[in-house]
C-alpha positions in Angstrom: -134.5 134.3 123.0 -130.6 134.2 122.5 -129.4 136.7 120.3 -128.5 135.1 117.5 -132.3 133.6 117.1 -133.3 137.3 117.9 -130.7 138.5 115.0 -131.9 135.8 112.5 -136.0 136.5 112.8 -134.7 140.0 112.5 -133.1 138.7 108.8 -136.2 136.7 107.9 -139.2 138.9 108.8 -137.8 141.3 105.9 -137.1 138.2 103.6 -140.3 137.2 103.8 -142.1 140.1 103.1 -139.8 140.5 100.1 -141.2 137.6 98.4 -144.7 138.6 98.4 -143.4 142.1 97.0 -142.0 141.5 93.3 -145.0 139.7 92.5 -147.1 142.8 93.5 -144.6 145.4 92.0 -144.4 143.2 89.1 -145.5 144.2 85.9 -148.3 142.2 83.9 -148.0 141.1 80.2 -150.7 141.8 78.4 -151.1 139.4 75.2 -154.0 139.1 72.7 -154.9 137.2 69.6 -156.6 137.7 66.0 -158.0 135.6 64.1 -156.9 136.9 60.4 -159.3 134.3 58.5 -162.1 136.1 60.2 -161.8 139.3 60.2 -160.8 138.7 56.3 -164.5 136.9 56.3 -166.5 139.5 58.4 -164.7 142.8 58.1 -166.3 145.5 55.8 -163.1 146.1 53.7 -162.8 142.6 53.3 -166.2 142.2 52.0 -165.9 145.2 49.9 -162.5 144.4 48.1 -164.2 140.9 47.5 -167.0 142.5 46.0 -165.2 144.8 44.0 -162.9 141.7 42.3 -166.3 139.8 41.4 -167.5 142.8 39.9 -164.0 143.1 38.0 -164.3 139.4 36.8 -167.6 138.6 36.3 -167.7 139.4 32.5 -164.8 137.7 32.0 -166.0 134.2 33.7 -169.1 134.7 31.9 -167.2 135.0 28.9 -165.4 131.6 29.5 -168.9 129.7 31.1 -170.5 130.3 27.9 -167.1 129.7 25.7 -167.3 126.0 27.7 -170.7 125.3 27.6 -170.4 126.1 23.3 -167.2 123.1 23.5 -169.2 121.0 24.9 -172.2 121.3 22.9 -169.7 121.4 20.1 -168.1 118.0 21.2 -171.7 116.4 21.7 -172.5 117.4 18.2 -169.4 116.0 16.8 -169.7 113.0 18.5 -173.4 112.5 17.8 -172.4 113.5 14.1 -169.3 111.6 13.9 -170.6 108.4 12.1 -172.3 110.2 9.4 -169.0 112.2 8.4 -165.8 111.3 5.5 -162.7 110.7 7.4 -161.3 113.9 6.1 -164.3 116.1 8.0 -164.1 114.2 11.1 -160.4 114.8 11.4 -160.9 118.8 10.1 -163.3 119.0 13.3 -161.5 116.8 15.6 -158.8 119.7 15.0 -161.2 122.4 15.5 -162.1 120.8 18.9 -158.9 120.5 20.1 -157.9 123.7 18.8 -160.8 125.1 20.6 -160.5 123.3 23.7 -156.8 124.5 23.9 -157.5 128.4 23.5 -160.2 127.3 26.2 -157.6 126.0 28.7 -155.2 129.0 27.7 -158.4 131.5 28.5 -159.3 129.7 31.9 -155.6 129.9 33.1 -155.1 133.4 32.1 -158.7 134.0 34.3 -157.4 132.6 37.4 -153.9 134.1 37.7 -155.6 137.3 36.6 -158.1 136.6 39.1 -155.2 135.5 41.6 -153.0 138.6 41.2 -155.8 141.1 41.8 -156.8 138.8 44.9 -153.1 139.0 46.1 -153.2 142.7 45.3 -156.8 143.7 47.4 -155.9 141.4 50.3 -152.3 142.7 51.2 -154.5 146.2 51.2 -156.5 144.5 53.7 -153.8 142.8 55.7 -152.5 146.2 55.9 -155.1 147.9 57.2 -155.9 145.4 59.4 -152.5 145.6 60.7 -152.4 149.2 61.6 -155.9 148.8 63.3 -154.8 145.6 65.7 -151.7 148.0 66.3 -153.9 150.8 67.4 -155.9 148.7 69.2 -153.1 147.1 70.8 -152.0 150.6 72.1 -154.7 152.0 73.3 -155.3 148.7 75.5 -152.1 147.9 76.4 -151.2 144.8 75.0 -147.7 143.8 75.4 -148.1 141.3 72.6 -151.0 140.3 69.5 -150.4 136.9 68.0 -152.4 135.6 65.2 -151.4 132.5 65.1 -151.6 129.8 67.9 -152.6 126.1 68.7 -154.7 127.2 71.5 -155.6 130.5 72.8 -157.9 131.3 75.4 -161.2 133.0 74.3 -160.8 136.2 77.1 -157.4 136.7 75.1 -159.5 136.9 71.6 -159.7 140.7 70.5 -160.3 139.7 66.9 -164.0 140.8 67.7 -162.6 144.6 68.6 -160.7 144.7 65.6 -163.4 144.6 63.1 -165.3 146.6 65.0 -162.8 149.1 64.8 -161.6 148.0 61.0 -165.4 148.4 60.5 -165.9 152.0 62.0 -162.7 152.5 59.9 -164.6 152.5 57.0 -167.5 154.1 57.8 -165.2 157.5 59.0 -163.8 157.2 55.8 -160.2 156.1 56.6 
């Protein structure tokens, strides 16, 4: 072998054992996903925060089922009485309905952004939570990165199932 050839495989022995290197000293990223709609379905605080609102409103949409059902069979009275009545008592309860049927509306709107607000208020106590657990969870694993959001993510990626477990035992130890 002439030297130079000798000198050259001397270069590229050590070059090629450089490339297999950095892959092997290389670092690995770590990356995991949660599903937020789930653990908001199956996770005990979820469930108990959505208990505790129906519990809160339940009286109230009581209240406004049975205030509907009484304008309707107030309207199906009316309507069935109608023909019978002088102009001037038709038109007195024609108001009466409408009045009715407005404080009805007023009621049912008031209900749901009542109903949203507190909704807003229990589940950004959840997604709070929930947030510091997948961080914990995240750190004790490793993870380099948790997304929760994604077109497609491979299931061995999925840690959504170790989240609730641990939002879950959260609970029970009274965290």
């Amino acid at each position: 072998m002439t030297p130079l050839l000798r000198a050259a495989g001397a270069l590229l022995i050590p070059a090629f054992a450089l490339v297999g290197t950095p892959a092997q000293a290389q670092e690995t990223f770590r990356i995991g996903f949660v599903n937020p709609d789930r653990v908001l379905r199956e996770a005990q605080p979820a469930k108990a925060a959505q208990a505790k609102l129906e519990s809160e409103f339940l009286k109230r949409e009581k209240d406004l089922q049975g205030q509907g059902e009484a304008l309707k069979a107030a309207s199906e009275k009316f309507e069935r009485e109608a023909p019978t009545l002088s102009e001037s008592q038709r038109t007195a309860r024609q108001r009466a309905l409408v009045d009715q049927d407005r404080d009805f509306q007023r009621r049912r709107r008031e209900f749901q952004e009542d109903l949203n607000a507190r909704k807003n208020e229990e589940l950004q106590q959840v997604y709070e939570r929930a947030n510091r657990v997948v961080k914990q969870v995240a750190e004790a694993e490793k993870y380099d990165a948790i997304l929760q959001e994604a077109i497609y993510i491979n299931p061995k990626h999925d840690i959504t199932e170790k989240v609730i477990k641990a939002l879950n035992a959260s609970v029970t130890n009274g965290k």
